[in-house]
C-alpha positions as a Markdown table, in Angstrom:
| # | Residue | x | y | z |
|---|---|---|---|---|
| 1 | Unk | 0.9 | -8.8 | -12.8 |
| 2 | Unk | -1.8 | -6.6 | -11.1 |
| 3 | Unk | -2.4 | -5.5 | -8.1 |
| 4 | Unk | -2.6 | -8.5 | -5.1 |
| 5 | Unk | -3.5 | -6.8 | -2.3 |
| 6 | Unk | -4.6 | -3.2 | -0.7 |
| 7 | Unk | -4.7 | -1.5 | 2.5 |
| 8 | Unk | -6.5 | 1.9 | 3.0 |
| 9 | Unk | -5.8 | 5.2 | 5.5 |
| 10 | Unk | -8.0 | 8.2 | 4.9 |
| 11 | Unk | -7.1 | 9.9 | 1.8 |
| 12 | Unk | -4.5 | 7.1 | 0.9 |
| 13 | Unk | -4.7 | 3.5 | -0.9 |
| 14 | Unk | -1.4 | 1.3 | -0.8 |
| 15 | Unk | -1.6 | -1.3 | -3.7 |
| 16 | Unk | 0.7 | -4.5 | -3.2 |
| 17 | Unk | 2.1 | -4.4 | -7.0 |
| 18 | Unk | 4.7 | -7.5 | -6.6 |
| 19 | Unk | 7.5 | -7.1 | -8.4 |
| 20 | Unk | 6.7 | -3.3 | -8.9 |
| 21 | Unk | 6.3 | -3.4 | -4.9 |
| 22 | Unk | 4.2 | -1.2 | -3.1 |
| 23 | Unk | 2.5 | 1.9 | -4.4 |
| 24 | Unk | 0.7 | 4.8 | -2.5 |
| 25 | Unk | -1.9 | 6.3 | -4.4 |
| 26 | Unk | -4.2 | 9.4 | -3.4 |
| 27 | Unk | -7.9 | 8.8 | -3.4 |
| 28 | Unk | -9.4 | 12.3 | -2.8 |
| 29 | Unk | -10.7 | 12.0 | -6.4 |
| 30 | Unk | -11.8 | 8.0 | -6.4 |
| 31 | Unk | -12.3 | 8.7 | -10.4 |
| 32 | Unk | -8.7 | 9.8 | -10.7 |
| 33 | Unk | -6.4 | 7.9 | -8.3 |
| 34 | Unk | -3.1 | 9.7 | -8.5 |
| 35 | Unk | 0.2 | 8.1 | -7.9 |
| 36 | Unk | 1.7 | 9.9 | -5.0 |
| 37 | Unk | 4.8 | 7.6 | -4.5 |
| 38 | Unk | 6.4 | 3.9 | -4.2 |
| 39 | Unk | 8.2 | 1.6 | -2.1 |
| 40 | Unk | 10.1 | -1.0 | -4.1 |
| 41 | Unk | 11.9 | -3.7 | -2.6 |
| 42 | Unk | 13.9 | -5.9 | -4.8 |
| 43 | Unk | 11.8 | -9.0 | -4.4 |
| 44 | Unk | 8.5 | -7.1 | -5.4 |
| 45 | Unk | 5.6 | -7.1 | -2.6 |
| 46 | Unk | 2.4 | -9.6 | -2.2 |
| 47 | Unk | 0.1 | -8.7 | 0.7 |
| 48 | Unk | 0.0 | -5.3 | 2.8 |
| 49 | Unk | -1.9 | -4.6 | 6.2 |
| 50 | Unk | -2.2 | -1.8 | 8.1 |
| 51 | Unk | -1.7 | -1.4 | 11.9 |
| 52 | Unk | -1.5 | 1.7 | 14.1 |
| 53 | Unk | 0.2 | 4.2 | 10.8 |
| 54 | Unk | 2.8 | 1.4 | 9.9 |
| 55 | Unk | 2.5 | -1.0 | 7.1 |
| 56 | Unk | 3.3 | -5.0 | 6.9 |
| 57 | Unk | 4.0 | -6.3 | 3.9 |
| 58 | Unk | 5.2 | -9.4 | 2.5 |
| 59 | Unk | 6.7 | -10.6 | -0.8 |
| 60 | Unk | 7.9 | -13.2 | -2.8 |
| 61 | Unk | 10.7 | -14.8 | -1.0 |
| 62 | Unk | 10.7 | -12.1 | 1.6 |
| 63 | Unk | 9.6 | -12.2 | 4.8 |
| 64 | Unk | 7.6 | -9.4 | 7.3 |
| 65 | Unk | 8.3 | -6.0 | 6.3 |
| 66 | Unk | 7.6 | -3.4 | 8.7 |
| 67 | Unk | 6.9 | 0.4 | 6.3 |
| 68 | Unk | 6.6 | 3.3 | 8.0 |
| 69 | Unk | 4.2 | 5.8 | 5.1 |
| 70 | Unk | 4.4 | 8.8 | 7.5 |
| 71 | Unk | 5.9 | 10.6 | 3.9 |
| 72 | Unk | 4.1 | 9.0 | 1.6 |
| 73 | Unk | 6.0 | 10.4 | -1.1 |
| 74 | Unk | 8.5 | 8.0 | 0.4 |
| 75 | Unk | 7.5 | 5.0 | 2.4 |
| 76 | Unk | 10.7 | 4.0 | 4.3 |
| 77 | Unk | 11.2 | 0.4 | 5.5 |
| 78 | Unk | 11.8 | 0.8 | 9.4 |
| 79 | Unk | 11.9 | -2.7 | 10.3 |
| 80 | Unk | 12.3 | -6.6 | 9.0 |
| 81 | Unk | 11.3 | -10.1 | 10.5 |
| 82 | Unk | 12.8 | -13.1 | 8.1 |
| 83 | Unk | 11.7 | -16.6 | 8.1 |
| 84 | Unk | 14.5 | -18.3 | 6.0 |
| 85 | Unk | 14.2 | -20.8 | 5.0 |
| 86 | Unk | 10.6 | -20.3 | 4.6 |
| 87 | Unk | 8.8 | -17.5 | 2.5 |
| 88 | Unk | 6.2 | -14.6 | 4.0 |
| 89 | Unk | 3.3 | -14.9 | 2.1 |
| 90 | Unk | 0.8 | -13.1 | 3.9 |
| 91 | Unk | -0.2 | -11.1 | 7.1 |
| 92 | Unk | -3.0 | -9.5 | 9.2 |
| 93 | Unk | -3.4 | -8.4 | 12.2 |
| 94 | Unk | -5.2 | -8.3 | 15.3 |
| 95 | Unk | -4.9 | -7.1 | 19.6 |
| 96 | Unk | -1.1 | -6.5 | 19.2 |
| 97 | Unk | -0.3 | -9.2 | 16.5 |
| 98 | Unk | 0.5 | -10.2 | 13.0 |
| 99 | Unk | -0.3 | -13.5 | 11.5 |
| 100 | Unk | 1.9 | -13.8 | 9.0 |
| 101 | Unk | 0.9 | -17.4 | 6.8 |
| 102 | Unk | 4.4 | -18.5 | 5.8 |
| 103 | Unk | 4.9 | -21.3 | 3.1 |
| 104 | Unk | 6.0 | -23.8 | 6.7 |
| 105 | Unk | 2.6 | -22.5 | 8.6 |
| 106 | Unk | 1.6 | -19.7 | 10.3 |
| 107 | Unk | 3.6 | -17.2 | 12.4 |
| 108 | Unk | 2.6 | -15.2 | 15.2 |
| 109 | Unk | 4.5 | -11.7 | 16.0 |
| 110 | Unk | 3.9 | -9.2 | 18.3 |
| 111 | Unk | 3.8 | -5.8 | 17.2 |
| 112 | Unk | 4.8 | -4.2 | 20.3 |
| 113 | Unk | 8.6 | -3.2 | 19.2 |
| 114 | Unk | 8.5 | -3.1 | 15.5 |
């Protein structure tokens, strides 16, 4: 699979890979997008928004992950909201919260205390 989904910061693009999870690439040269470095949990990554510097990604069979890409040599997972028995598809965000369309509805979080 491709890419499913992107957030942008500046000089950065993160690319939702799935099961190659979440890449940060470098767009100073949009010709030449250089891999600067990855995030790959073991059930891949879907959808990615970002809110305030952190990153909310979901994946297949995963629920909210909360990424911090302050390195992003080395995006760190700082935080986790799990919706067993239901799956975290996708997520955006808006005045404080995420949306986050699960496969029993949709989930509303506050982002105040990731």
């Amino acid at each position: 699979p491709g890419v499913l989904d992107v957030a942008a910061s500046e000089d950065l693009v993160f690319a939702a890979a799935e099961d190659r999870g979440l890449k940060v690439l470098d767009t100073r040269n949009p010709r030449s997008l250089r891999l600067l470095g990855s995030f790959e949990p073991s059930l891949g990554v879907s959808s990615v928004v970002m809110v305030e510097g952190l990153l909310y990604a979901t994946g297949p069979g995963a629920g909210l992950m909360i990424i911090d890409p302050a390195d992003p040599r080395d995006p760190r997972q700082i935080g986790f909201y799990g919706f067993s028995p239901e799956r975290a598809i996708d997520a955006a965000a808006s005045d404080g919260l995420a949306f986050v369309a699960t496969d029993g509805g949709i989930r509303a979080l506050s982002l105040d205390c990731p």
